[in-house]
N, C-alpha and C positions, 0 to 999 in steps of 0.2 A: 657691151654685153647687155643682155634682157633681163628680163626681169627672174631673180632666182637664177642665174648661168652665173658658173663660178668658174675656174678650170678644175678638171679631175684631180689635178696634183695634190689642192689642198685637201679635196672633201673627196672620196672613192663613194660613191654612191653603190656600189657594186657590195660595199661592206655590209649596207642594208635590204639587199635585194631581198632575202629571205623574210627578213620580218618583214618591209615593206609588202611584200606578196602575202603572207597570211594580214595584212591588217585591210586591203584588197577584198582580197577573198571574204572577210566578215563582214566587212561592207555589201559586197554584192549579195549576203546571206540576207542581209536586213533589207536590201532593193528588192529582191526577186521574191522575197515575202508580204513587204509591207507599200511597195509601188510609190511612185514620185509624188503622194496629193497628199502629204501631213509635211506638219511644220517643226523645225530644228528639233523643239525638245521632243518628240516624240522619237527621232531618229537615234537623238544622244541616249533616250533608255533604250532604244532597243537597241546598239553598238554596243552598250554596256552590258548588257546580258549576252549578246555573241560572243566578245572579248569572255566573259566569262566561262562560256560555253566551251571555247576554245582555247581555255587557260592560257590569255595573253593579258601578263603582267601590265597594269594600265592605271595612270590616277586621272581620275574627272574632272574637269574644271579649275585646273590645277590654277593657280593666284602666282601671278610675276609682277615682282615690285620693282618698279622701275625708282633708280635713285639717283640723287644731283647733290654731293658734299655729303654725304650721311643723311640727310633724308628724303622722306619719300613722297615722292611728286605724284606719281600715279602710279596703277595698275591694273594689269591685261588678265585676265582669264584663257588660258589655252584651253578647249574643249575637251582633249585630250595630249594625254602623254602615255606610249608606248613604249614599255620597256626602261626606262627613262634615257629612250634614244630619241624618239619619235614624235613631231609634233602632226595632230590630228585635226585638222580644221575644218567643221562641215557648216555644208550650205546645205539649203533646200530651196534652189530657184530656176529656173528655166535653163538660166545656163551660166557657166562662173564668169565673170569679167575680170580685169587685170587689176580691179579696186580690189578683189577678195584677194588675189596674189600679194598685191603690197601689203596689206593686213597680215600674211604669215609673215613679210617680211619684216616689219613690225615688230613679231617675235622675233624672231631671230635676231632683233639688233638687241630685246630687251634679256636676252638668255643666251646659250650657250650649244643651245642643240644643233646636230650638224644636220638633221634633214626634215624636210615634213610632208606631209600628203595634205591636199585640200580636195574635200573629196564634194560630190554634188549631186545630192539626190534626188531631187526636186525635177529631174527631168526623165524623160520616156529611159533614159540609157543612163548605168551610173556612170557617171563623170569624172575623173580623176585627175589630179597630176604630182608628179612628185618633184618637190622645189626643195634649192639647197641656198644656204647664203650667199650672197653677192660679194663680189670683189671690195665692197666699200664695207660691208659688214666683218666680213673676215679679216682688212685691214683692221677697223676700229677693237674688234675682238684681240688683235695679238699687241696694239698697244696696251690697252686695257691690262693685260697679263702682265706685259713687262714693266707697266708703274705698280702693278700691286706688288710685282717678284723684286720692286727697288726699297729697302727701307726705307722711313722718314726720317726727315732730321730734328 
């Protein structure tokens, strides 16, 4: 499997079509207004006032603490979070490569969310795609559940 291909059984993408499509849609508000020549932060304030515009529940910059025994090794910054369904990844570069895909992927091993858009503005046409976790992520995610659903001894 590719990068982001899961099978449908686990993850129904179909469940987010709806929001996936309005968070789309206010992307292309900010492309068709503001054009591909400014850099990420200027894209993340203006997504945040669209999202606002269009009353889609949203946290910025949200902080994922990645941890190893109880403490914390690192942590990622998602750009956005939708709904707190949806991971929101933006570029602003010519065009996405499969480095920014493994980047959501990334998240996705360090969280719990079932889908996310990496969207690219940075070029003549906005850029999109919608990525779901991998087979290896999804494994790791439902051991993870069944040690924490095992008490200690």
């Amino acid at each position: 499997m590719g990068i982001g291909e899961v099978s449908e059984m686990k993850i129904d993408p179909a469940k987010y079509k709806e929001l996936t499509y309005k968070i789309i849609g206010a992307a292309m508000e900010v492309h068709n207004h503001l054009g591909p020549d400014h850099n990420e932060e200027v894209y993340q304030k203006a997504l945040e006032n669209e999202f606002k515009n269009q009353g889609l529940a949203f946290e910025s910059q949200k902080s994922v603490s990645i941890e190893y025994k109880g403490s914390q090794v690192g942590l990622r910054f998602l750009d956005f979070v939708v709904d707190d369904r949806v991971i929101v990844e933006i570029k602003a570069t010519s065009e996405l490569t499969s480095l920014h895909q493994w980047q959501v992927l990334y998240y996705f091993a360090a969280t719990e969310y079932p889908i996310a858009l990496l969207i690219n503005f940075g070029s003549d046409k906005l850029e999109y795609k919608r990525l779901l976790p991998n087979e290896k992520i999804l494994t790791y995610r439902e051991k993870k559940e069944k040690k924490e659903r095992i008490p200690s001894r």
